[in-house]
C-alpha positions in Angstrom: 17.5 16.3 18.1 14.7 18.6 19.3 13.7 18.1 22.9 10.8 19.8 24.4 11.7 22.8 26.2 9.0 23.2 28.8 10.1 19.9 31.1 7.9 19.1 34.3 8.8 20.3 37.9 10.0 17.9 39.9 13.4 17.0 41.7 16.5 18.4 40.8 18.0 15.2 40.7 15.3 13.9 38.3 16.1 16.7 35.7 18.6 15.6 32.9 20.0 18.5 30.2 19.9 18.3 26.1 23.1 16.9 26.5 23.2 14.8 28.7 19.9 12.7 27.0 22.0 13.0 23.7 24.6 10.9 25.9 22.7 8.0 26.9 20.7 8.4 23.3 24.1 7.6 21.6 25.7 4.8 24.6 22.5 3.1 23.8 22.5 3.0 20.2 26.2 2.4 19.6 26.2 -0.1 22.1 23.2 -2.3 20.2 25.4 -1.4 17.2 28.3 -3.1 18.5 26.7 -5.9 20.3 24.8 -6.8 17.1 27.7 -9.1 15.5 27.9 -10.9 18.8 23.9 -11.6 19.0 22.9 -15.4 17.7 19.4 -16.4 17.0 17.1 -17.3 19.6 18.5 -14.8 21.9 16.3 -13.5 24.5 15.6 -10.2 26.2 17.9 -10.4 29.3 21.2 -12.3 27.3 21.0 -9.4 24.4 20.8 -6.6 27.1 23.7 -8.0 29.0 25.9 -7.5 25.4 24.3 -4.2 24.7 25.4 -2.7 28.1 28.9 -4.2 27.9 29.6 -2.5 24.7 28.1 0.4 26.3 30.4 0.6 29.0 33.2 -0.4 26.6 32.5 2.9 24.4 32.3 4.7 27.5 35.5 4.3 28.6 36.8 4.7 25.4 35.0 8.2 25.1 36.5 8.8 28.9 32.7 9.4 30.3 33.6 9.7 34.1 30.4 11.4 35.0 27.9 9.1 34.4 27.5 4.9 35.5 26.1 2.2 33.8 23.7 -0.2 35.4 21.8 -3.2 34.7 18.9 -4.9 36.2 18.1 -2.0 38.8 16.3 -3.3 41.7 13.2 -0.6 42.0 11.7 -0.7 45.5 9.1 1.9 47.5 11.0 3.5 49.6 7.4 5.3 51.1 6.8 2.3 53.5 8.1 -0.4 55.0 7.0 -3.4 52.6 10.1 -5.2 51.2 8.8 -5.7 47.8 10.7 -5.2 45.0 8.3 -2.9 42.6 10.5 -4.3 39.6 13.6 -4.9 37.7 14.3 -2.0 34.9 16.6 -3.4 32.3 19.5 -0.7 32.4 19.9 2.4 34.2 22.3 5.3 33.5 23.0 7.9 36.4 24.7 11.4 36.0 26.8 13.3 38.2 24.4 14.8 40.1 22.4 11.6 40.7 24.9 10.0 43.1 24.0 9.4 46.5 20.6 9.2 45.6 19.0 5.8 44.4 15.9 6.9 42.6 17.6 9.3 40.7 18.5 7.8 37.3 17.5 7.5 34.0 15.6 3.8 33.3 15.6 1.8 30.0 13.5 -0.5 29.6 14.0 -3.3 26.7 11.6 -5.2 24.9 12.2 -7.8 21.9 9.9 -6.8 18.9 9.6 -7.3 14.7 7.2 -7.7 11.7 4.8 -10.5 12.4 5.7 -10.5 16.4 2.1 -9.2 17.7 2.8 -11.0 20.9 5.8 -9.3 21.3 5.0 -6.1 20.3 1.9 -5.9 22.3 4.0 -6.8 25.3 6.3 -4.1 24.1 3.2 -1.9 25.3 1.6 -3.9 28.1 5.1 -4.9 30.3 7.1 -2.1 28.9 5.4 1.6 28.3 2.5 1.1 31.2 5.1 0.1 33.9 6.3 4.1 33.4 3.1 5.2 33.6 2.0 3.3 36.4 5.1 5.0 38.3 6.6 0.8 38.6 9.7 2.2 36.8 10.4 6.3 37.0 8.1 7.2 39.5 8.3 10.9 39.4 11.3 11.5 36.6 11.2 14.0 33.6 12.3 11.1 31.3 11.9 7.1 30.3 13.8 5.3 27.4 11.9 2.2 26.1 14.8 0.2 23.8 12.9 -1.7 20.9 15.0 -5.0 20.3 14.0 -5.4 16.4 14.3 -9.2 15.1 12.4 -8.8 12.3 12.3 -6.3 9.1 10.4 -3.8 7.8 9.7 -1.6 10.9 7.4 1.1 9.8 4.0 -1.1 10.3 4.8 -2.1 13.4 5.9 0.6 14.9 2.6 2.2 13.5 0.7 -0.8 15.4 2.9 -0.1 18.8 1.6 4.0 18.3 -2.2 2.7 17.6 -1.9 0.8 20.7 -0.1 3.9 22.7 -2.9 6.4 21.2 -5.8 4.1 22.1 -4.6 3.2 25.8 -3.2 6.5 27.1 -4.3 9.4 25.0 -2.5 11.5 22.2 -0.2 13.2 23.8 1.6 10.1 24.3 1.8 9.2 20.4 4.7 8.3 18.7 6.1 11.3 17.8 9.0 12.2 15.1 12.5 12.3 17.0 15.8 12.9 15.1 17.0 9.6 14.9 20.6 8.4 15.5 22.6 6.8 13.1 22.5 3.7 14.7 19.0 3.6 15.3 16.2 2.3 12.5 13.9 5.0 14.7 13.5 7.0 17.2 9.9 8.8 18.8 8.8 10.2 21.8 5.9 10.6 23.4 4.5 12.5 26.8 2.6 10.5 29.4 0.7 10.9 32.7 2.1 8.8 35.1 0.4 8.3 38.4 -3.1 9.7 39.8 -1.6 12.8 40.4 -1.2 12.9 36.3 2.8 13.9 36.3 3.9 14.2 32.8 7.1 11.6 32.0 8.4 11.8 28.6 9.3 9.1 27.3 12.1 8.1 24.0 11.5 5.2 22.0 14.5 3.9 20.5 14.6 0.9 18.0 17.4 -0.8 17.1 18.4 -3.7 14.7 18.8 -7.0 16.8 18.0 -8.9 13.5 20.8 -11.5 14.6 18.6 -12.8 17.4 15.6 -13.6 15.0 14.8 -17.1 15.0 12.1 -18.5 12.4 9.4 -20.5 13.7 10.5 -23.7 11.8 13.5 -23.4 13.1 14.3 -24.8 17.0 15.4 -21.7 19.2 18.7 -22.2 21.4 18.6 -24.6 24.4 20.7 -22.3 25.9 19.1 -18.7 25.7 17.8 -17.1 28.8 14.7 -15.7 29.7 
């Protein structure tokens, strides 16, 4: 995969190497890979995560990955006052080495459901999922963001073009889809660079979508009385 060279200045702690983003890139996509047969339809957002990071942490024992930790629903608060509000709750978090010790140094995934047809969905994929990194709500101040497309629904080409429209036309061109070397696992992969904050830091962020096809439900069919939200 071909990562851009010339990365921000910012914390140490922030940075992350070739290799290590070709870590999480693979945990990620592996893990949706093996948490696919287990999906049912219906699922929602926060019960298909909680598979996806179990069979990441599975394959990471398995590979023997001591240096890094696997977290879900990261609390995110601002530590530059006093107000106890929780800023948000990023979906999974991965932390190297030489994060520890320091809790807002990680790398944050967000994950959104999306598919052919779902312009509800993949609006929000946009609206509640890319602007909360550019807003600074999730990775206020990293080099790096993963958004983790859920796909329910088949062909992915158009509406990932739709999701990169709606990127281009909200934050500029820099922050387009662009071509990434996709995993196996993955349907696609793109990145795209994006200023986050007033003081217009540049986060890059990877958009990885995977097949979650399982967890499609068709509208004339009833969804499951026992998915989450």
């Amino acid at each position: 995969m071909h990562l851009s060279p010339d990365l921000p200045l910012g914390r140490p702690s922030f940075d992350l190497s070739e290799d290590q983003i070709a870590t999480v890139v693979d945990l990620l996509c592996r893990g949706a890979a093996a948490a696919r047969p287990l999906l049912q339809p219906g699922m929602l957002e926060v019960p298909i995560t909680i598979h996806v990071k179990k069979a990441m942490r599975r394959l990471k024992k398995e590979l023997g990955l001591s240096n890094i930790e696997i977290m879900g629903e990261f609390e995110l608060l601002d530590l530059s006052n006093d107000d106890p509000e929780v800023l948000g709750r990023i979906d999974i978090i991965l932390r190297f080495l030489h994060q520890f010790g320091d809790e807002e140094a990680y790398l944050g995934v967000e994950c959104k459901r999306v598919g052919h047809g779902e312009s509800g969905l993949n609006q929000r994929y946009v609206t509640q999922g890319v602007n909360r990194f550019v807003t600074g709500q999730y990775a206020s101040g990293h080099h790096w963001g993963v958004m983790l497309g859920y796909v329910l629904k088949l062909p992915s080409a158009a509406f990932v073009a739709g999701i990169d429209a709606r990127i281009r036309s909200t934050y500029g061109e820099a922050a387009k889809l662009g071509d990434f070397d996709a995993h196996p696992d993955a349907l696609s992969m793109h990145s795209g660079e994006l200023a986050q904050g007033a003081a217009g830091h540049i986060i890059r962020l990877i958009h990885v979508f995977v097949d979650t096809t399982p967890a499609y439900i068709s509208p004339t069919e009833p969804a499951e009385a026992t998915s989450n939200q």
